[in-house]
PDB file of N, H, CA, C and O in Angstrom:
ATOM      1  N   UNK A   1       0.849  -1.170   0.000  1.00  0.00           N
ATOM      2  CA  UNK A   1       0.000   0.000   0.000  1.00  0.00           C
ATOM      3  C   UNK A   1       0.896   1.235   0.000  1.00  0.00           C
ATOM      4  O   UNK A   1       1.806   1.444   0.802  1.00  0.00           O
ATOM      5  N   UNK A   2       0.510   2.044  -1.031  1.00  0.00           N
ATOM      6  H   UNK A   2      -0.229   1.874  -1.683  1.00  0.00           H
ATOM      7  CA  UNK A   2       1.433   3.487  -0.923  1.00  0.00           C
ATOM      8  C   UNK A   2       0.849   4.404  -0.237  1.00  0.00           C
ATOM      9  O   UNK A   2      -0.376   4.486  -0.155  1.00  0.00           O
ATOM     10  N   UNK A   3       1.607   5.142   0.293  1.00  0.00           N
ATOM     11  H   UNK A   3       2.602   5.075   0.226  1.00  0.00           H
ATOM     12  CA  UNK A   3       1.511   6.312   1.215  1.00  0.00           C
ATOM     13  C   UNK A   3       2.138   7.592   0.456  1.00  0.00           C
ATOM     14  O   UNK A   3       3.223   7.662  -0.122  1.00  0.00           O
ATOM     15  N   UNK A   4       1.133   8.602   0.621  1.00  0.00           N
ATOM     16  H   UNK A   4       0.251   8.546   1.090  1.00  0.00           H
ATOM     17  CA  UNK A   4       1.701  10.034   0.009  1.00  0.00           C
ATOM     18  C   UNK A   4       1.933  11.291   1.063  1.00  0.00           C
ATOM     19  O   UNK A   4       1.221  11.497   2.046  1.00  0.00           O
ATOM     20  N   UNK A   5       2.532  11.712   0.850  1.00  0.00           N
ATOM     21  H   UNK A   5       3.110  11.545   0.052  1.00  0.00           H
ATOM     22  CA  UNK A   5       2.603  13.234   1.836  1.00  0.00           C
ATOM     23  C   UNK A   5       2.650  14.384   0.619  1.00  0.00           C
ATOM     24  O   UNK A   5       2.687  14.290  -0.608  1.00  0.00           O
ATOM     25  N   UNK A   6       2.633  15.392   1.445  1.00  0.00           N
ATOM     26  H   UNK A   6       2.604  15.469   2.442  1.00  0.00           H
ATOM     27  CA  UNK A   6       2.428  17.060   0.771  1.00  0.00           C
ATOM     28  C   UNK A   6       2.946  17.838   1.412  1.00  0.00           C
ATOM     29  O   UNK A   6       2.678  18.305   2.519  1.00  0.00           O
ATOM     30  N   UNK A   7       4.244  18.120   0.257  1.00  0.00           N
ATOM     31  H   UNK A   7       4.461  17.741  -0.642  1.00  0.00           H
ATOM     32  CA  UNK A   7       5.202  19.776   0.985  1.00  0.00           C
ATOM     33  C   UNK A   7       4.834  20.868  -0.057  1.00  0.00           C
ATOM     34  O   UNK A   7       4.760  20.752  -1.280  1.00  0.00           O
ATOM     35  N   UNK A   8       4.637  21.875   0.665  1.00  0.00           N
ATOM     36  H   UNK A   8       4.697  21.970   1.658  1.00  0.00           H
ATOM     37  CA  UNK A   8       4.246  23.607   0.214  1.00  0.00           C
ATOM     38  C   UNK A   8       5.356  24.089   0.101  1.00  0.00           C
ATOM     39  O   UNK A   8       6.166  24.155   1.026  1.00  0.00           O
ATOM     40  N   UNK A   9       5.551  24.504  -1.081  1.00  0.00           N
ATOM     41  H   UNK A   9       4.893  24.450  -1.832  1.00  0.00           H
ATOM     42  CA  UNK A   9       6.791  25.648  -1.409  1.00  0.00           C
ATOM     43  C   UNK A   9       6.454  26.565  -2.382  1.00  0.00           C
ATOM     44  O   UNK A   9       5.832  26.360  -3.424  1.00  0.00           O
ATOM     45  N   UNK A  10       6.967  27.709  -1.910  1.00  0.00           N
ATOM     46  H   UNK A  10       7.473  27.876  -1.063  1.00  0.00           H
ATOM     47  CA  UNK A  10       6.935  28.983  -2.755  1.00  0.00           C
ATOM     48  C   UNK A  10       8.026  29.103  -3.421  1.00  0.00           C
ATOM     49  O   UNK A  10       9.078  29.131  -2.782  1.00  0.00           O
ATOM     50  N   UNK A  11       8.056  29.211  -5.007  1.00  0.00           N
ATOM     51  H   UNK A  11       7.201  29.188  -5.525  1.00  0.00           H
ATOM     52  CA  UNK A  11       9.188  29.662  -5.635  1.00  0.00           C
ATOM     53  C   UNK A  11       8.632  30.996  -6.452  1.00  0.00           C
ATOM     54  O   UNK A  11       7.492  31.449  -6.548  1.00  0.00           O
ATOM     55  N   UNK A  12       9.908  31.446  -7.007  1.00  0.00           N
ATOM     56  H   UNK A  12      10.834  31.078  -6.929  1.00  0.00           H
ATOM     57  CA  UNK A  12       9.849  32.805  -7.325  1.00  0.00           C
ATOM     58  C   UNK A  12      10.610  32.840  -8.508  1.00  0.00           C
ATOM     59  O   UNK A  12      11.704  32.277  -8.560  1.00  0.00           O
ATOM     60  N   UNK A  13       9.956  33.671  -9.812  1.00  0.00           N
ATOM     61  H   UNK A  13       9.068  34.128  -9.770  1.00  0.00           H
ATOM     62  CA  UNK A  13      10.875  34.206 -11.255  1.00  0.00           C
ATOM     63  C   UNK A  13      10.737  35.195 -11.508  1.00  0.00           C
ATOM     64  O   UNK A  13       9.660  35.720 -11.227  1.00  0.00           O
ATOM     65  N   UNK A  14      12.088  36.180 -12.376  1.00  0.00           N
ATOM     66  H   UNK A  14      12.963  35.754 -12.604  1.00  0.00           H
ATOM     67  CA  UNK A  14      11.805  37.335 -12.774  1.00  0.00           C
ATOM     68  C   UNK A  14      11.203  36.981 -14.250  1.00  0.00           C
ATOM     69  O   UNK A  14      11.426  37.854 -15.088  1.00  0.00           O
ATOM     70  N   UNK A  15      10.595  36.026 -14.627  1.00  0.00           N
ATOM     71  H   UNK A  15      10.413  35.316 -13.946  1.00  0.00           H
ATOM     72  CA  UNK A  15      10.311  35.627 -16.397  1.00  0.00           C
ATOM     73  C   UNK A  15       9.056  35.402 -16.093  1.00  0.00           C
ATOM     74  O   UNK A  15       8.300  35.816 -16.972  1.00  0.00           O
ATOM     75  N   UNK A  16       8.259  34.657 -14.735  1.00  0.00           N
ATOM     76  H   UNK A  16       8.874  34.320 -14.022  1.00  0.00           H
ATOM     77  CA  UNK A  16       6.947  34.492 -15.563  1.00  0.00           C
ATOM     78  C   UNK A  16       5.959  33.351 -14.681  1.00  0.00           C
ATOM     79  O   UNK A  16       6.663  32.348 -14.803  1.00  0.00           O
ATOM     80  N   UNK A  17       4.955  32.984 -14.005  1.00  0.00           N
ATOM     81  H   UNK A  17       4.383  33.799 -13.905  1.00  0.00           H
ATOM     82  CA  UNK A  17       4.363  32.112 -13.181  1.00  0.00           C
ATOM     83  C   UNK A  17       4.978  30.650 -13.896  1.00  0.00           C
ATOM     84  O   UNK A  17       5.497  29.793 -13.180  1.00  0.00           O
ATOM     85  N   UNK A  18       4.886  30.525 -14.994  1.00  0.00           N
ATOM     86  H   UNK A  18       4.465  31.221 -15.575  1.00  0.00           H
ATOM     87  CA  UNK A  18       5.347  29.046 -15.547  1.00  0.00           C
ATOM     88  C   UNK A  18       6.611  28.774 -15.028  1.00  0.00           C
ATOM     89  O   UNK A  18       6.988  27.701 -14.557  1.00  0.00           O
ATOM     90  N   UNK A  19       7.418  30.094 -15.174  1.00  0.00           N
ATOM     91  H   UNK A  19       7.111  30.966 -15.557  1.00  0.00           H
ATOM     92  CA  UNK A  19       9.202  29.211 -14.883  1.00  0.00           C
ATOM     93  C   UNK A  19       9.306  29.543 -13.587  1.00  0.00           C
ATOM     94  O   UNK A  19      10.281  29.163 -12.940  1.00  0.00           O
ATOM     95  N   UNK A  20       8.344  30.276 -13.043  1.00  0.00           N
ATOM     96  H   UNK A  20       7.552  30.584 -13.569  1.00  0.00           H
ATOM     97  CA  UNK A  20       8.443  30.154 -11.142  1.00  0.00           C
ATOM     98  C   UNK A  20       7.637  28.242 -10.867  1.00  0.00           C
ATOM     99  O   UNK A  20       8.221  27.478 -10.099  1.00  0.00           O
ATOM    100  N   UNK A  21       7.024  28.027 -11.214  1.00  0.00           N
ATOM    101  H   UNK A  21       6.550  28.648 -11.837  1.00  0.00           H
ATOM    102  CA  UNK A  21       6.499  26.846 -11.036  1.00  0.00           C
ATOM    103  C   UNK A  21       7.595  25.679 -11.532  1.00  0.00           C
ATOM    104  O   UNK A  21       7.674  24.710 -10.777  1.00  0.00           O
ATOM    105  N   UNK A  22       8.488  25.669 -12.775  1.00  0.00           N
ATOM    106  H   UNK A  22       8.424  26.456 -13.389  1.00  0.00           H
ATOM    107  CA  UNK A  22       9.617  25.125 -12.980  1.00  0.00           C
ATOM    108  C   UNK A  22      10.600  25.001 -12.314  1.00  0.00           C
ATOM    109  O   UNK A  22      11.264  23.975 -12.167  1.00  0.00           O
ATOM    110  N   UNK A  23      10.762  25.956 -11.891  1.00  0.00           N
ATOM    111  H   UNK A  23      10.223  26.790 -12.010  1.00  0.00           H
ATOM    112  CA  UNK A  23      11.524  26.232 -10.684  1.00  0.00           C
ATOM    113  C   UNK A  23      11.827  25.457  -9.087  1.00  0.00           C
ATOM    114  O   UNK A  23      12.683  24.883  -8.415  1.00  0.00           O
ATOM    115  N   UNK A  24      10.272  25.989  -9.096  1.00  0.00           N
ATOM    116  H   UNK A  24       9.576  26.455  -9.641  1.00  0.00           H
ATOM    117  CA  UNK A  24       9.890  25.145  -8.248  1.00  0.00           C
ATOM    118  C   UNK A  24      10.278  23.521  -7.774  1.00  0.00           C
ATOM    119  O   UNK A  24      10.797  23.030  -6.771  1.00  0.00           O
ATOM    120  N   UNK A  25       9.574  22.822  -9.435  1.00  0.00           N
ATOM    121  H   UNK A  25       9.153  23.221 -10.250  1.00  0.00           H
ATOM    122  CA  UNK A  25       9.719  21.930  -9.431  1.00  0.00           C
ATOM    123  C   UNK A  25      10.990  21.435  -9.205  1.00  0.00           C
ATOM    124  O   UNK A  25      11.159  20.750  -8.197  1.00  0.00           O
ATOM    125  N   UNK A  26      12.045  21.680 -10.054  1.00  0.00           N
ATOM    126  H   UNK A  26      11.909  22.237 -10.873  1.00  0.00           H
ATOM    127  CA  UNK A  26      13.317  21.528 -10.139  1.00  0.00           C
ATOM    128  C   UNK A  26      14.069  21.349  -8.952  1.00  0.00           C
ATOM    129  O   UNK A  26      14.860  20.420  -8.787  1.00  0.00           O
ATOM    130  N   UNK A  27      13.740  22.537  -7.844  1.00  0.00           N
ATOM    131  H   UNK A  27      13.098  23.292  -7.978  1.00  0.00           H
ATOM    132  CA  UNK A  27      14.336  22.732  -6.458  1.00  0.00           C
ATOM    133  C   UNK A  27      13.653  21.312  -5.866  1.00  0.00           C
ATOM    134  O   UNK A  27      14.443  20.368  -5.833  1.00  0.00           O
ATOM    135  N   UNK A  28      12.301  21.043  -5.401  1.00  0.00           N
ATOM    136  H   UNK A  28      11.660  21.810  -5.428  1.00  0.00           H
ATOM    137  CA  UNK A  28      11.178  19.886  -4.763  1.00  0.00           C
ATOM    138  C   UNK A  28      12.744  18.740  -5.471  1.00  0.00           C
ATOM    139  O   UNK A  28      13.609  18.153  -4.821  1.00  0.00           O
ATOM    140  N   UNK A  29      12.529  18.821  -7.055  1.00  0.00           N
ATOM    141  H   UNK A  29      11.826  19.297  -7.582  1.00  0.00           H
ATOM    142  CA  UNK A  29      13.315  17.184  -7.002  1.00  0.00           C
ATOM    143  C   UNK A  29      14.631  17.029  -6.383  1.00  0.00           C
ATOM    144  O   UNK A  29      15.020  15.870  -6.246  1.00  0.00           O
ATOM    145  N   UNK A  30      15.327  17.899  -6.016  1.00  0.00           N
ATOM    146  H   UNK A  30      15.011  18.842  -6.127  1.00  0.00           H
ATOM    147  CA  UNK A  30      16.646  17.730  -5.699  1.00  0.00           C
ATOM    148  C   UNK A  30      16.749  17.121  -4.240  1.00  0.00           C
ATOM    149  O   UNK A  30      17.805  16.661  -3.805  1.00  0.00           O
ATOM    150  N   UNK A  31      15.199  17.169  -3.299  1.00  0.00           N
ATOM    151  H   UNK A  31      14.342  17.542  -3.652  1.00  0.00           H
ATOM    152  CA  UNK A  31      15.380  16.764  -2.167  1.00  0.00           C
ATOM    153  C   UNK A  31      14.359  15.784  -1.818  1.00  0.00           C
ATOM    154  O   UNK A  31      14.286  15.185  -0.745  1.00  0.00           O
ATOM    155  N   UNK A  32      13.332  15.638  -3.134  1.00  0.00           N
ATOM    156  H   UNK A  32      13.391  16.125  -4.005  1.00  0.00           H
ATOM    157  CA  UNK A  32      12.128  15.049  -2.465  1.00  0.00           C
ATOM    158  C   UNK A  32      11.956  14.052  -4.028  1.00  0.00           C
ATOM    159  O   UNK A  32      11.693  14.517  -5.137  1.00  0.00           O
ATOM    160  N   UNK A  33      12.218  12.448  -3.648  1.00  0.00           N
ATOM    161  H   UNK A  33      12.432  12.070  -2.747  1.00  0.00           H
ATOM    162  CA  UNK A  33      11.840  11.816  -4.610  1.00  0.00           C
ATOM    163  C   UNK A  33      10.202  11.349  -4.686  1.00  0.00           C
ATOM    164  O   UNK A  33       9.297  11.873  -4.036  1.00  0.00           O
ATOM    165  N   UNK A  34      10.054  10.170  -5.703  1.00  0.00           N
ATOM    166  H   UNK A  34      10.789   9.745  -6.231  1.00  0.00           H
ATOM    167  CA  UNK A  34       8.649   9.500  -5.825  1.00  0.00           C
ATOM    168  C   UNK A  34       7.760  11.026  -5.723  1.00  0.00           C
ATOM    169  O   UNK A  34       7.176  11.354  -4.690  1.00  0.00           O
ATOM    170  N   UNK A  35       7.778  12.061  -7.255  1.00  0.00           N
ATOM    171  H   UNK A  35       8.252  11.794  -8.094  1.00  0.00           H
ATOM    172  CA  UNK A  35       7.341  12.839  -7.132  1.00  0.00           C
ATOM    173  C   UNK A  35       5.732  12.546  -7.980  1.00  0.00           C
ATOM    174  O   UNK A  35       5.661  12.346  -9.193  1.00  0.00           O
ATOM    175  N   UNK A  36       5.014  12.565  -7.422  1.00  0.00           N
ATOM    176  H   UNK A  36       5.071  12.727  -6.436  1.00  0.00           H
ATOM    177  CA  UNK A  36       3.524  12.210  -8.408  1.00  0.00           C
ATOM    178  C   UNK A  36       2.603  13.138  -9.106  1.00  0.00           C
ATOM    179  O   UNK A  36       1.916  12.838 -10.083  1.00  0.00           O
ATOM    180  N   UNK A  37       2.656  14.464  -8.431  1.00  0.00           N
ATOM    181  H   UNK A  37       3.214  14.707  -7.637  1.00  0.00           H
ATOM    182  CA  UNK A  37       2.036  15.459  -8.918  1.00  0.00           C
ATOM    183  C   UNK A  37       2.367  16.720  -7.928  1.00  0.00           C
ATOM    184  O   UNK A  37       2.981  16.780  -6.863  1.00  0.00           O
ATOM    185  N   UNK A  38       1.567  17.904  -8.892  1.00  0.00           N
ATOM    186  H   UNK A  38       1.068  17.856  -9.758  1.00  0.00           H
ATOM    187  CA  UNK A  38       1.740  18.923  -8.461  1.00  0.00           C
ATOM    188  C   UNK A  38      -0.103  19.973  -8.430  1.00  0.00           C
ATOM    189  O   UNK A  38      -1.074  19.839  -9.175  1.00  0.00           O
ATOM    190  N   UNK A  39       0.107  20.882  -7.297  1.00  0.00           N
ATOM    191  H   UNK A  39       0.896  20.991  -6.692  1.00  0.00           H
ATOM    192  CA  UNK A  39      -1.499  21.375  -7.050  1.00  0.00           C
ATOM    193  C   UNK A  39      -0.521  22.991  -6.791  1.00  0.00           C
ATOM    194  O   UNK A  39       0.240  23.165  -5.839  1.00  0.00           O
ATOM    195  N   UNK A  40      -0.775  23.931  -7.800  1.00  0.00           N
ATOM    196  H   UNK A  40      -1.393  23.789  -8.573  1.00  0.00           H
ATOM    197  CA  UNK A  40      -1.002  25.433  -7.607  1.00  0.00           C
ATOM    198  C   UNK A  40      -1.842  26.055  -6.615  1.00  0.00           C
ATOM    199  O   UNK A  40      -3.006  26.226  -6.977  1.00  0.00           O
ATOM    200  N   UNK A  41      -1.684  26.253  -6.010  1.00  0.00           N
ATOM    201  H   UNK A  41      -0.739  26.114  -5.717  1.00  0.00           H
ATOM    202  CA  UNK A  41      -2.343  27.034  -4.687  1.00  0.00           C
ATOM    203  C   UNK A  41      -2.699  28.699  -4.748  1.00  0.00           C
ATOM    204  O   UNK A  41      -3.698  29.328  -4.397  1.00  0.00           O
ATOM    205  N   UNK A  42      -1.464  29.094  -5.333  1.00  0.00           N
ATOM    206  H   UNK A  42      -0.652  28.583  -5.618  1.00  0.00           H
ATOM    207  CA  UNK A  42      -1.882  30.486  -5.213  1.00  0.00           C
ATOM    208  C   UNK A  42      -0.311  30.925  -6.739  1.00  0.00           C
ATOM    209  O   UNK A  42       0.649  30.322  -7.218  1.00  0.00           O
ATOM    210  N   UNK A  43      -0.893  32.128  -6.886  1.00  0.00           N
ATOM    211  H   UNK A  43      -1.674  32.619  -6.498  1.00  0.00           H
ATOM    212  CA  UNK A  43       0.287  32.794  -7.851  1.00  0.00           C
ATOM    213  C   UNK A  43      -0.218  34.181  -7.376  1.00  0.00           C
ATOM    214  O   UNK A  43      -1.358  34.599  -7.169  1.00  0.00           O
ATOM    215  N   UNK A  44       1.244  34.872  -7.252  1.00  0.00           N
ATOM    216  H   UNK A  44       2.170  34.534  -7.421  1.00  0.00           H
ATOM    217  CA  UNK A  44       1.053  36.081  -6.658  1.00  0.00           C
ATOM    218  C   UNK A  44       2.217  36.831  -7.692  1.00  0.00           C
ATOM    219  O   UNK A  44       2.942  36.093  -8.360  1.00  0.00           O
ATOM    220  N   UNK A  45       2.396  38.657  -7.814  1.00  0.00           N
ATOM    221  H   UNK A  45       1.808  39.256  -7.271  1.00  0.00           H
ATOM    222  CA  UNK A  45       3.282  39.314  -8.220  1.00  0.00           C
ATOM    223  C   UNK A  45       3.737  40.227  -7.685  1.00  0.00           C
ATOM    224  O   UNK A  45       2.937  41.029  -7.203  1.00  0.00           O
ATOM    225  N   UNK A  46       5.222  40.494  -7.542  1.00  0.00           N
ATOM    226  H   UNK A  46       5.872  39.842  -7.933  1.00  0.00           H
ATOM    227  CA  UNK A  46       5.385  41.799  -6.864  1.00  0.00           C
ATOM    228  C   UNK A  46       5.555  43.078  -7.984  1.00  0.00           C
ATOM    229  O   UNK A  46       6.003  42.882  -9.114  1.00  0.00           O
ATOM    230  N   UNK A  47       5.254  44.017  -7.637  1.00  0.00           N
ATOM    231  H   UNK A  47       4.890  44.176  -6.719  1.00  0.00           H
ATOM    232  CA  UNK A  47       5.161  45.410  -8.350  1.00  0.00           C
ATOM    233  C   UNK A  47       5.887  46.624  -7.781  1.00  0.00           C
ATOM    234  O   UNK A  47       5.820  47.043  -6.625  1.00  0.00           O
ATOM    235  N   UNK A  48       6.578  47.106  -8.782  1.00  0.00           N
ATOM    236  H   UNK A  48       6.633  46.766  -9.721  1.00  0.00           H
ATOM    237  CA  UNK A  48       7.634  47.972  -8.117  1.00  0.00           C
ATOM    238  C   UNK A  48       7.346  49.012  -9.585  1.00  0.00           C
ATOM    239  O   UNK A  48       7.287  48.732 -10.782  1.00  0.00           O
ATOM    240  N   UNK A  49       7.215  50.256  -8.853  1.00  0.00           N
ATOM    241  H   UNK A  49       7.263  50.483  -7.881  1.00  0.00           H
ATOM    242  CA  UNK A  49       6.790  51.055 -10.558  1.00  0.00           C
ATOM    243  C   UNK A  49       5.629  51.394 -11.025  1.00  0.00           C
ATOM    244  O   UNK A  49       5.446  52.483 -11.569  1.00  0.00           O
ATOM    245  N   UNK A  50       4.633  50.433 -10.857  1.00  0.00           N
ATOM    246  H   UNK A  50       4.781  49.548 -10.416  1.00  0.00           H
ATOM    247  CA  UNK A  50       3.875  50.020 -11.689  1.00  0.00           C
ATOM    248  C   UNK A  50       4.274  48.849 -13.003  1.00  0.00           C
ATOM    249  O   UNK A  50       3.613  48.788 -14.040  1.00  0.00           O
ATOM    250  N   UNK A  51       5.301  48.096 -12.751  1.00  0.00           N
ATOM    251  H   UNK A  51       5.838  48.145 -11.909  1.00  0.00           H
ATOM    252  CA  UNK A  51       5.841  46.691 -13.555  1.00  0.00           C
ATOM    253  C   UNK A  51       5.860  45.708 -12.474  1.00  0.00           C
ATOM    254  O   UNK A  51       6.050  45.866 -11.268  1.00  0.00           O
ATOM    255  N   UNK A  52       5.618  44.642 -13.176  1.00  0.00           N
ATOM    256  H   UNK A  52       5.464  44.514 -14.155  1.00  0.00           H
ATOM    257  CA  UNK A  52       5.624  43.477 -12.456  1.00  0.00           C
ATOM    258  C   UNK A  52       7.229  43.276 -12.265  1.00  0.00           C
ATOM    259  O   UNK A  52       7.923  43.309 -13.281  1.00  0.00           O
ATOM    260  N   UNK A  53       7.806  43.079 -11.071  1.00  0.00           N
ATOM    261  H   UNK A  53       7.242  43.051 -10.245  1.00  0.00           H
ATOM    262  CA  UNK A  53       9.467  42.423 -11.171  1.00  0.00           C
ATOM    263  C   UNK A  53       9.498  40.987 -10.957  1.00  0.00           C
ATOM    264  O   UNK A  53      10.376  40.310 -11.491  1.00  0.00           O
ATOM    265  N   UNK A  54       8.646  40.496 -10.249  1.00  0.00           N
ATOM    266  H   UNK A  54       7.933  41.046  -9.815  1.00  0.00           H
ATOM    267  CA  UNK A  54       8.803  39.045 -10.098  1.00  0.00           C
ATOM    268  C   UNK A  54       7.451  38.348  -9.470  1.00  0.00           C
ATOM    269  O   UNK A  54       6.518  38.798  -8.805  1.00  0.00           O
ATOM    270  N   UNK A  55       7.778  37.018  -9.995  1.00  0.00           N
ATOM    271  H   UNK A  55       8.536  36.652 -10.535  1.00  0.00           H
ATOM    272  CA  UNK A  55       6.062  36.209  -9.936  1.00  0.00           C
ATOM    273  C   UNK A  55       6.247  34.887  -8.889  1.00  0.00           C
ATOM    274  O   UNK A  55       7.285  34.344  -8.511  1.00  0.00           O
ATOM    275  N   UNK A  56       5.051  34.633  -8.622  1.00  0.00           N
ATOM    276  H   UNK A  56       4.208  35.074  -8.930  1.00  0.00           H
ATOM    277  CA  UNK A  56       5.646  34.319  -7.630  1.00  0.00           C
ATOM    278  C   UNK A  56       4.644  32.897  -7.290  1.00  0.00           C
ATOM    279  O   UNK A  56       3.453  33.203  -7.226  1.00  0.00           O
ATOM    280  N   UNK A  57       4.847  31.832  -7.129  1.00  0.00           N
ATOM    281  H   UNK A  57       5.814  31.584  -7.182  1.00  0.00           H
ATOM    282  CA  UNK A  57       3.632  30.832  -6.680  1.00  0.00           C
ATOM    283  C   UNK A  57       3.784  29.955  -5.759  1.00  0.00           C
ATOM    284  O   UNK A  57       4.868  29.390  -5.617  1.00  0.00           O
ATOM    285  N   UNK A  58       2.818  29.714  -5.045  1.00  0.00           N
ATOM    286  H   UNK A  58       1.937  30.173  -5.160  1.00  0.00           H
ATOM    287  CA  UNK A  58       2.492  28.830  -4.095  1.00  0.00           C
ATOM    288  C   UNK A  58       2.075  27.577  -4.073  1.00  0.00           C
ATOM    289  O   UNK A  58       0.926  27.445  -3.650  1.00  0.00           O
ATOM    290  N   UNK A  59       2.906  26.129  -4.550  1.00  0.00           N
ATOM    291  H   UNK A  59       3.839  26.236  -4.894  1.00  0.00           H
ATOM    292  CA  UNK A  59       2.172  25.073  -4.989  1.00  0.00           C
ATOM    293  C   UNK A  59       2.707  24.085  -4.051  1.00  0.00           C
ATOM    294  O   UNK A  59       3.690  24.092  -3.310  1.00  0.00           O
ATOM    295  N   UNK A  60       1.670  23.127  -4.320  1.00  0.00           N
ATOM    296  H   UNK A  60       0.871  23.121  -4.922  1.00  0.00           H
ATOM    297  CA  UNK A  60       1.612  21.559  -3.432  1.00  0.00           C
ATOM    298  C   UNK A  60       2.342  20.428  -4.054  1.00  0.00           C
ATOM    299  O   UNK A  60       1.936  19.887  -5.083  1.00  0.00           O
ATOM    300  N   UNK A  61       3.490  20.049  -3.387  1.00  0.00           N
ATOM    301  H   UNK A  61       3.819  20.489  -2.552  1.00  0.00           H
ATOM    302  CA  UNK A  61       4.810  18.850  -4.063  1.00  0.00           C
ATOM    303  C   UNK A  61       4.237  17.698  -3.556  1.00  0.00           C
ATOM    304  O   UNK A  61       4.505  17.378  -2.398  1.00  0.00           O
ATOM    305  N   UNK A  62       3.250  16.796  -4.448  1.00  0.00           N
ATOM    306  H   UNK A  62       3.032  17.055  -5.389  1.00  0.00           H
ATOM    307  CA  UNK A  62       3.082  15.329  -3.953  1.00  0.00           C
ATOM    308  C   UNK A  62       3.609  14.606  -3.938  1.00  0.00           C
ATOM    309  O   UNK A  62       4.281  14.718  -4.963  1.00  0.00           O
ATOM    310  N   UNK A  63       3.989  13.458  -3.293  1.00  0.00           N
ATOM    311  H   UNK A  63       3.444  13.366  -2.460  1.00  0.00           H
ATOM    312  CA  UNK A  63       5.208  12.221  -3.409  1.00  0.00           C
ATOM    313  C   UNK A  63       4.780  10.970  -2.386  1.00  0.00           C
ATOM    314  O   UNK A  63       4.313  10.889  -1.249  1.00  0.00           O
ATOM    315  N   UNK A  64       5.137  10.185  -3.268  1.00  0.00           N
ATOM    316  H   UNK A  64       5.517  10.250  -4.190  1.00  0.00           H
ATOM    317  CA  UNK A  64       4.972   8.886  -2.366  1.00  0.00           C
ATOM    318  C   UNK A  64       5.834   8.641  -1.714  1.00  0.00           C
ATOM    319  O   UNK A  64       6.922   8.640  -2.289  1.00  0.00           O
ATOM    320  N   UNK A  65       5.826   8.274  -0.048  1.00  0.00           N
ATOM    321  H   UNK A  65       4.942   8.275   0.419  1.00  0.00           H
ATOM    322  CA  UNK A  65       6.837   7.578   0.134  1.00  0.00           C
ATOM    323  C   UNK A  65       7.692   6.446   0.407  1.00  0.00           C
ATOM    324  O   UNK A  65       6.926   5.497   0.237  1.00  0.00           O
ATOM    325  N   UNK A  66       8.538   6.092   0.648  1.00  0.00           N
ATOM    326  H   UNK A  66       9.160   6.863   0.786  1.00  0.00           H
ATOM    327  CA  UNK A  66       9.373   4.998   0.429  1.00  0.00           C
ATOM    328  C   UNK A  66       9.287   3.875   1.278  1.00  0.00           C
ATOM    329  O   UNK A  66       9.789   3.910   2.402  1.00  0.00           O
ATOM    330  N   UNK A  67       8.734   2.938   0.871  1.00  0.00           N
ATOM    331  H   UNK A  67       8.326   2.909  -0.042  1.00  0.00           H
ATOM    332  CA  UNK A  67       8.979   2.018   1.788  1.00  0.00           C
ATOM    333  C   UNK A  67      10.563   1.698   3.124  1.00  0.00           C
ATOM    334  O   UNK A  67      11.549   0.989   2.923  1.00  0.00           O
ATOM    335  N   UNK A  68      10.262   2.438   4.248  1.00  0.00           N
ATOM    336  H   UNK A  68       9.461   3.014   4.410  1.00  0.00           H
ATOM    337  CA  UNK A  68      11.208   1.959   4.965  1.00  0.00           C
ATOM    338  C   UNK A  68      11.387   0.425   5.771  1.00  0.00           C
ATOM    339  O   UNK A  68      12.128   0.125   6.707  1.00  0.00           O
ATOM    340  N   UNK A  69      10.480  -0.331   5.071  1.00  0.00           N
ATOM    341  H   UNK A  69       9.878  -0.088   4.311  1.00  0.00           H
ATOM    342  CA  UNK A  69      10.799  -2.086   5.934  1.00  0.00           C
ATOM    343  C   UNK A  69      10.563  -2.667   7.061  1.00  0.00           C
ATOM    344  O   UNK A  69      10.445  -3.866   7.318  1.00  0.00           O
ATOM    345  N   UNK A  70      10.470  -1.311   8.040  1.00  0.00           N
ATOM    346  H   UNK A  70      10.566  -0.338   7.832  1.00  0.00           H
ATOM    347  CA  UNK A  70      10.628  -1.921   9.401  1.00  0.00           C
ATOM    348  C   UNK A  70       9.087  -2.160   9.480  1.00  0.00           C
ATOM    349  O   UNK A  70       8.920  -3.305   9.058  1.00  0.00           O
ATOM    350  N   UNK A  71       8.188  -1.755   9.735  1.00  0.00           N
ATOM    351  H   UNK A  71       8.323  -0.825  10.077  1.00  0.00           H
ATOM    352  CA  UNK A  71       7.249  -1.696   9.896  1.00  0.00           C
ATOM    353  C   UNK A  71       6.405  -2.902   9.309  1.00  0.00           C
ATOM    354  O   UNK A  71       6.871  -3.245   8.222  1.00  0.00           O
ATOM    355  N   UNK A  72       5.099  -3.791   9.770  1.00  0.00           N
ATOM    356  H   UNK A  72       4.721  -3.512  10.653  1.00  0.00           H
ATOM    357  CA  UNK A  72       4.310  -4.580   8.622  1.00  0.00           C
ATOM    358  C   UNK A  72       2.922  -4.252   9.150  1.00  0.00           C
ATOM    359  O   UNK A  72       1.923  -4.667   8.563  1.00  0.00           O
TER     360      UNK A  72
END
């Protein structure tokens, strides 16, 4: 039987909600395997000027995790 958990992370781009969400992703895999999906939560922008400088989103890193053995 698989088991999933859910980590929240905010990443951030000066290009655009897509490559803040890439981003995202990219950072999640480097520490968090058995990745299954992903849930957007929020996208936000900061404004300086009146221009957008950077975008910004709030999404949900799903993953299964690993069988550790000890347990039955």
């Amino acid at each position: 039987m698989a088991v999933a958990s859910v980590s929240t992370i905010t990443a951030a781009s000066p290009v655009g909600w897509q490559d803040a969400l890439e981003r995202g992703l990219a950072r999640a895999r480097r520490t968090l395997r058995n990745i299954t999906g992903l849930r957007v939560l929020e996208e936000k922008a900061r404004v300086e000027d009146g221009r957008i400088t950077e975008y910004l989103v709030t999404l949900q890193v799903i993953f299964v995790l690993e069988d550790g053995g000890g347990e039955g």
